[in-house]
Residue frames as a rotation matrix with the C-alpha (Angstrom) as fourth column:
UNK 1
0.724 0.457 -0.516 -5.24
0.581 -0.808 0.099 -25.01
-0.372 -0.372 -0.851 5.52
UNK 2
0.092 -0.608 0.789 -3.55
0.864 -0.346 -0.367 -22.18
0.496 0.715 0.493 3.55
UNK 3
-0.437 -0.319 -0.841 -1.56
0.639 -0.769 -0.040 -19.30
-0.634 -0.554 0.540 5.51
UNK 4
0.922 0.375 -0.096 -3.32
0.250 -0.767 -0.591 -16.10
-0.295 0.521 -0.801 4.97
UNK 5
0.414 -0.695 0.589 -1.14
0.332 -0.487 -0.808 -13.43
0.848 0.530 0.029 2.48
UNK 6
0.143 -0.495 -0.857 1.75
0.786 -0.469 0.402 -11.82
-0.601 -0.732 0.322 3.95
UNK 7
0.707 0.213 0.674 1.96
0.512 -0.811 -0.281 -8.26
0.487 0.545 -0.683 3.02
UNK 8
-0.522 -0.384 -0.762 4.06
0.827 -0.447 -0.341 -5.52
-0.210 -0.808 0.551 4.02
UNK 9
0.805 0.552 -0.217 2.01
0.566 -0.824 0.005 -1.85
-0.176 -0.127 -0.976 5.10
UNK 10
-0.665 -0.736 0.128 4.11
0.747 -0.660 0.080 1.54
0.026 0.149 0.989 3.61
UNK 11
0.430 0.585 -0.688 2.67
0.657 -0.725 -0.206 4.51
-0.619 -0.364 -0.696 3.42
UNK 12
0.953 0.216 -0.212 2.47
-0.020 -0.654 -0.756 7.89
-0.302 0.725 -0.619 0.73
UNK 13
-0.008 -0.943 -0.334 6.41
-0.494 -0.287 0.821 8.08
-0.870 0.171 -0.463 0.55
UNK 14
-0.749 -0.251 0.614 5.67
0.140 0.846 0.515 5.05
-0.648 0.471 -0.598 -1.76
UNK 15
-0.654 0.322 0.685 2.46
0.574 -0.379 0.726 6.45
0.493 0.868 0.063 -3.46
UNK 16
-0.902 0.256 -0.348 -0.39
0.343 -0.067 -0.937 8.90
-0.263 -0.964 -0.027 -2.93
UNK 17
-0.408 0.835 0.369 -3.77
0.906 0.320 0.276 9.40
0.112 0.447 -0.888 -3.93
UNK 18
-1.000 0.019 0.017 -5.37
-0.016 -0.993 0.121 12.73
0.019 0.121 0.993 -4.89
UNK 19
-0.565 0.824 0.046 -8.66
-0.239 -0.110 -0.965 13.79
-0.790 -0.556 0.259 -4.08
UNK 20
0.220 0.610 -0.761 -10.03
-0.968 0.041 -0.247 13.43
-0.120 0.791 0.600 -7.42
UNK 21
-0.542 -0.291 -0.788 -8.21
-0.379 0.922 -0.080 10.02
0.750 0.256 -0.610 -8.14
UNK 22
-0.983 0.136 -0.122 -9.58
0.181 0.638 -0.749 8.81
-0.024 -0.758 -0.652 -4.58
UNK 23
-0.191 0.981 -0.026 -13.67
-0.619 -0.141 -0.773 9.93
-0.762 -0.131 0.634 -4.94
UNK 24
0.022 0.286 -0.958 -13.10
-0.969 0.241 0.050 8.40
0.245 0.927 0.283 -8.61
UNK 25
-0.620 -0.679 0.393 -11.77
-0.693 0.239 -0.681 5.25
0.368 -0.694 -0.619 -6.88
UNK 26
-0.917 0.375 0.137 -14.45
-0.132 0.040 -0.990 4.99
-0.377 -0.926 0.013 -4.16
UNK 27
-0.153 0.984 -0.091 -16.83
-0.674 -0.171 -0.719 5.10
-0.723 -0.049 0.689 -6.16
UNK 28
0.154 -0.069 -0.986 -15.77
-0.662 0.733 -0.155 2.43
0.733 0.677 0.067 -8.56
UNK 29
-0.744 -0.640 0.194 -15.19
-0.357 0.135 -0.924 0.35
0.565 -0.757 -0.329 -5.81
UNK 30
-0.435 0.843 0.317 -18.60
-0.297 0.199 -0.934 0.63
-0.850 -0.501 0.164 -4.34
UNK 31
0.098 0.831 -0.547 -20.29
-0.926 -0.125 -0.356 -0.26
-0.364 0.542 0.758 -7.31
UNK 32
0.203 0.197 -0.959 -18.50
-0.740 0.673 -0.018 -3.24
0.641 0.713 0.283 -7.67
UNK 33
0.781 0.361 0.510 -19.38
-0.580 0.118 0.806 -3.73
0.231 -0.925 0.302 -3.76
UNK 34
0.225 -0.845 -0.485 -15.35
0.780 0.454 -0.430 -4.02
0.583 -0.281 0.762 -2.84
UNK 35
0.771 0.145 0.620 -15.74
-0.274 -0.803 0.529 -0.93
0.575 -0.578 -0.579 -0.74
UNK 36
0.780 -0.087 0.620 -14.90
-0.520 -0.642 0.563 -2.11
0.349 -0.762 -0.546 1.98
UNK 37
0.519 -0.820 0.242 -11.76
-0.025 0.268 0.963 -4.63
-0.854 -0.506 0.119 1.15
UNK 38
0.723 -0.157 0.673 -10.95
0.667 0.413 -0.620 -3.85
-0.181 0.897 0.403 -2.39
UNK 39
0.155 -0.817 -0.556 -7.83
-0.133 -0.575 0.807 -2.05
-0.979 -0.051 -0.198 -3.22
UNK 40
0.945 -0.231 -0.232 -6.06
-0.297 -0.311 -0.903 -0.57
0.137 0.922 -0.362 -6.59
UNK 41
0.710 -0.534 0.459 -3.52
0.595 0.804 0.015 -2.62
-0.377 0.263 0.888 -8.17
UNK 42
0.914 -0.059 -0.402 -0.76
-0.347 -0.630 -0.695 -0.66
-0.212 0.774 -0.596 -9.53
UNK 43
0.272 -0.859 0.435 2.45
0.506 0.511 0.695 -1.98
-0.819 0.031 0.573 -11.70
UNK 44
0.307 -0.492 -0.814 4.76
-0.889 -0.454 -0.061 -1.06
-0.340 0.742 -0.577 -14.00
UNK 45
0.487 -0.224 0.844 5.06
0.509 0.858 -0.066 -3.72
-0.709 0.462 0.532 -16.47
UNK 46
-0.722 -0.690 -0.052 7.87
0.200 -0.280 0.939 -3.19
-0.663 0.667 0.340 -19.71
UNK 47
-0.084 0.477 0.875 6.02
0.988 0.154 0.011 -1.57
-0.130 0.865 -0.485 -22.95
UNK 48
0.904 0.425 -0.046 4.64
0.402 -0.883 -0.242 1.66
-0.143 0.200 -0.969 -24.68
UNK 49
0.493 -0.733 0.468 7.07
0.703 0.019 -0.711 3.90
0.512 0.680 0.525 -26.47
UNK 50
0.208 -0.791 0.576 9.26
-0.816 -0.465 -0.343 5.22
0.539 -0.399 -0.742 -23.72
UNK 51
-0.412 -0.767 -0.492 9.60
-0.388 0.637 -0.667 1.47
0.825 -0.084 -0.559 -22.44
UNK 52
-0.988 0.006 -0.154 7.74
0.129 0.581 -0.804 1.08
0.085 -0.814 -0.575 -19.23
UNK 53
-0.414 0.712 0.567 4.27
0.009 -0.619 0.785 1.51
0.910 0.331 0.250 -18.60
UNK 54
-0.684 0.523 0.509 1.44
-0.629 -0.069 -0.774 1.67
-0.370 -0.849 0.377 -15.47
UNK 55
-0.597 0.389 -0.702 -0.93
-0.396 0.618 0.679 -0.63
0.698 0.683 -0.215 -15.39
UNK 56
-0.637 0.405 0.656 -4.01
-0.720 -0.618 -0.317 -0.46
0.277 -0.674 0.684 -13.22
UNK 57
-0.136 0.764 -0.631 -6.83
0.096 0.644 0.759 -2.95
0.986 0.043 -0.161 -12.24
UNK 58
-0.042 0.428 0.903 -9.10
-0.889 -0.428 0.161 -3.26
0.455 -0.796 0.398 -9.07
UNK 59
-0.322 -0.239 -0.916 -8.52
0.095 0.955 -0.283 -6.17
0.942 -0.178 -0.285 -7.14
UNK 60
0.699 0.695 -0.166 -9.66
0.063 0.171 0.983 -7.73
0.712 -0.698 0.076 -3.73
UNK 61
0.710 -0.697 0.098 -6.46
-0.495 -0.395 0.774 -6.59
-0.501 -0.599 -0.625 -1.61
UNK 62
0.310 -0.769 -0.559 -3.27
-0.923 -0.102 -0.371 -7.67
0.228 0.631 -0.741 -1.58
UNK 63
0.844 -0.382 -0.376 -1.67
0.251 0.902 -0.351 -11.17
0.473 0.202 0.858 -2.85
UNK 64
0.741 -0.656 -0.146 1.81
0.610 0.565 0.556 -12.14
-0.282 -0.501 0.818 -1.08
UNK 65
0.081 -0.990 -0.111 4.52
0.996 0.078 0.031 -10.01
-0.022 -0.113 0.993 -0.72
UNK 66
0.118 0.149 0.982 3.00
0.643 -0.765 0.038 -6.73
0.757 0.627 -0.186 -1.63
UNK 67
-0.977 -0.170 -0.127 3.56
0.210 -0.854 -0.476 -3.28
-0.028 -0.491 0.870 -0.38
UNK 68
0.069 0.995 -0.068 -0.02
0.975 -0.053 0.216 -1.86
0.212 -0.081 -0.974 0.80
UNK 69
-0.931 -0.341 0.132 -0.70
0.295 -0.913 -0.281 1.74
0.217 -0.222 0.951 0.84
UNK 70
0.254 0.867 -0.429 -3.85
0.961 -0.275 0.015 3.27
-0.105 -0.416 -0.903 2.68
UNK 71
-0.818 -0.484 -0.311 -3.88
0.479 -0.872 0.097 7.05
-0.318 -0.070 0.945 1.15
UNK 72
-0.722 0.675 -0.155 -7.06
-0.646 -0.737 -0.200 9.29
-0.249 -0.044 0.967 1.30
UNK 73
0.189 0.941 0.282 -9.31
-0.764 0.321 -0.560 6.41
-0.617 -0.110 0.779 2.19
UNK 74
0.710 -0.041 -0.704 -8.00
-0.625 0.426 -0.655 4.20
0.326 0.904 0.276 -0.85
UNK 75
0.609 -0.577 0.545 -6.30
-0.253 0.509 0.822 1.16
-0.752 -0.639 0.164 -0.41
UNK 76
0.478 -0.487 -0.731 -3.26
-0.813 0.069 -0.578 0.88
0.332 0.871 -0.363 -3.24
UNK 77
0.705 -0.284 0.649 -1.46
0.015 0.922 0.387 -2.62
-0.709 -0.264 0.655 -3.80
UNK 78
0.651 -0.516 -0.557 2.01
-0.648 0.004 -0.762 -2.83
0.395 0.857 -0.332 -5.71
UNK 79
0.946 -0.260 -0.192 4.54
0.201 0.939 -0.278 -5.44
0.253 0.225 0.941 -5.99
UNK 80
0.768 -0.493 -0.408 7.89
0.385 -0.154 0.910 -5.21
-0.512 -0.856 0.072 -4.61
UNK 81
-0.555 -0.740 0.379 9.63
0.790 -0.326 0.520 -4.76
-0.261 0.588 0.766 -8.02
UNK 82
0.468 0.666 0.581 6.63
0.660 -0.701 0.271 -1.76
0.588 0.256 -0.768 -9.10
UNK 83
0.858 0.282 -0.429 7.98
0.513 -0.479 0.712 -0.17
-0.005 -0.831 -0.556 -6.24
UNK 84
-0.279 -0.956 -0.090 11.14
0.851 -0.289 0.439 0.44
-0.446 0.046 0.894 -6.96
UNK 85
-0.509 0.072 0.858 9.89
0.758 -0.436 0.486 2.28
0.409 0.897 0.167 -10.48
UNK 86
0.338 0.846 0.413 6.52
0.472 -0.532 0.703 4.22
0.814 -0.042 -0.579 -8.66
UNK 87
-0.375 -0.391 -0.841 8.64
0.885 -0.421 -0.198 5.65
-0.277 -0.818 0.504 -5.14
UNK 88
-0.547 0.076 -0.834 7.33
0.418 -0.838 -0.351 9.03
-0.725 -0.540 0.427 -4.15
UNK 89
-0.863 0.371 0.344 4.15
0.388 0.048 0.920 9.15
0.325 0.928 -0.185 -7.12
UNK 90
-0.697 0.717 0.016 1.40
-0.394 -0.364 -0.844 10.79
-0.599 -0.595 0.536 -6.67
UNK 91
-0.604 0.628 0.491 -2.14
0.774 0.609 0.173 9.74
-0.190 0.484 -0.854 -8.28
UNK 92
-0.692 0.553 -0.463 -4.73
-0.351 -0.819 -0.454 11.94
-0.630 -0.152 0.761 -9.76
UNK 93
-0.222 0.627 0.747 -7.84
0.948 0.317 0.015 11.62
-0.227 0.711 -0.665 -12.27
UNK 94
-0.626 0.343 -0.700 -9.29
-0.367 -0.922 -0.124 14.25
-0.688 0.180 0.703 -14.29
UNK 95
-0.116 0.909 0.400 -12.21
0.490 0.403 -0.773 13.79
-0.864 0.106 -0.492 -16.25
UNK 96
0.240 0.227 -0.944 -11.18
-0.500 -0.805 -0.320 15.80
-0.832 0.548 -0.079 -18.95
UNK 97
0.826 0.563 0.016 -12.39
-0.320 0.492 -0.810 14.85
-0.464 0.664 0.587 -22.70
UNK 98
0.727 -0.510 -0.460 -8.91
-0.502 0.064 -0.863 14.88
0.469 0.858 -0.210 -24.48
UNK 99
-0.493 -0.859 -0.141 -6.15
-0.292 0.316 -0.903 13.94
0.820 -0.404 -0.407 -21.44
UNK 100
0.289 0.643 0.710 -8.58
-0.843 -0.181 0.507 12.45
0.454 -0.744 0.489 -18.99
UNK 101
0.769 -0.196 -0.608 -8.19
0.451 0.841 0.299 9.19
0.453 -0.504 0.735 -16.46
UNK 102
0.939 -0.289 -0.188 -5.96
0.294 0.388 0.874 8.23
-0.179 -0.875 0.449 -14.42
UNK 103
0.731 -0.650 0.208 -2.91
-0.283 -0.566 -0.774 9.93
0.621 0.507 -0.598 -13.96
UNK 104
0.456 -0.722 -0.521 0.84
0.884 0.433 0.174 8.88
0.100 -0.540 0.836 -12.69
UNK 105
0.794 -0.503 0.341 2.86
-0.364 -0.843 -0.396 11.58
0.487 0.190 -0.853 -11.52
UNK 106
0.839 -0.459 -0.294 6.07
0.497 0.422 0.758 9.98
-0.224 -0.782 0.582 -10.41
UNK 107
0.741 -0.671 -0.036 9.38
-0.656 -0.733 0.180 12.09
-0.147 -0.110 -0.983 -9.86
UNK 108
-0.337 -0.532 0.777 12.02
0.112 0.796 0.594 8.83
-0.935 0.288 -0.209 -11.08
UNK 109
0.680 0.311 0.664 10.60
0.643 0.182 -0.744 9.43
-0.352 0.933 -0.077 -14.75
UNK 110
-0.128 -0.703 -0.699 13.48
0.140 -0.711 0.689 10.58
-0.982 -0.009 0.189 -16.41
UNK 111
-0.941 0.293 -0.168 11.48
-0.176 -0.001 0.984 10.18
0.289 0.956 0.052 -20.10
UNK 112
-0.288 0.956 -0.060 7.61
0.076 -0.040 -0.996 10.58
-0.955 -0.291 -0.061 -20.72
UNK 113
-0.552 0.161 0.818 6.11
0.768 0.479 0.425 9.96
-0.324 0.863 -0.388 -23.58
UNK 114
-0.935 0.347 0.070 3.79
-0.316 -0.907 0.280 12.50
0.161 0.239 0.957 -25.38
UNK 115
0.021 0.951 -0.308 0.78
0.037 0.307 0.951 10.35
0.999 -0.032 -0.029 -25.09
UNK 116
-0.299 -0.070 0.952 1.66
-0.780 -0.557 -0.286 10.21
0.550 -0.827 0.112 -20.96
UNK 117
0.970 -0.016 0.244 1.10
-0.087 0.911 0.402 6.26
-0.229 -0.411 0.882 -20.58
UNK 118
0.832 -0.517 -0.200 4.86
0.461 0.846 -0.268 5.64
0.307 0.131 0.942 -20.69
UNK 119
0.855 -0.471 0.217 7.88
-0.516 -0.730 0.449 6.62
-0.053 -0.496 -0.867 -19.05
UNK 120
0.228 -0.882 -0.413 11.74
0.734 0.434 -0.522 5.22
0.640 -0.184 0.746 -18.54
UNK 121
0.937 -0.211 0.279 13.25
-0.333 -0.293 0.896 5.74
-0.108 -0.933 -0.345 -15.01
């Protein structure tokens, strides 16, 4: 018998979901009928040309050790080292044709690329 995950629960200080990011979400989610225990993955893994990047996927909750956030309805899952990098971020989406998706806003980016998938903190 395998011990269920241990997680630890945080909360927006650590990230937060915007209304647009969270309907976009919710609704990706339901369609791939994880409503109602799937959760966004987010890390920061090393690449792209300011060095770090984000890196997103939907996943069925959270795997050992993670930090869970529960922010407008959305459940967010990041790794204890992500966390350092993503402290006090906010999420958004926009839907627009040239700079659309998913957006990081995270205040610890002390570089940002021009394209806006990379950062160094």
């Amino acid at each position: 018998m395998t011990a269920a995950p241990s997680f630890k629960i945080g909360n927006e200080k650590l990230i937060k979901v915007l209304p647009n990011a969270a309907n976009r979400l919710l609704g990706l989610l339901k369609k791939q009928g994880r409503a109602e225990s799937g959760a966004l993955r987010v890390a920061v893994v090393g690449g792209g040309c300011s060095g770090l990047q984000y890196k997103m996927d939907l996943v069925d909750g959270p795997a050992n050790r993670d930090i869970m956030v529960t922010s407008s309805d959305v459940r967010v899952v990041i790794d204890p080292k992500s966390a350092l990098f993503v402290s006090g971020s906010e999420l958004d989406y926009s839907d627009d044709i040239q700079s659309g998706g998913f957006k990081v806003k995270n205040p610890n980016a002390v570089v940002t690329c021009s394209c806006g998938e990379s950062f160094s903190a």
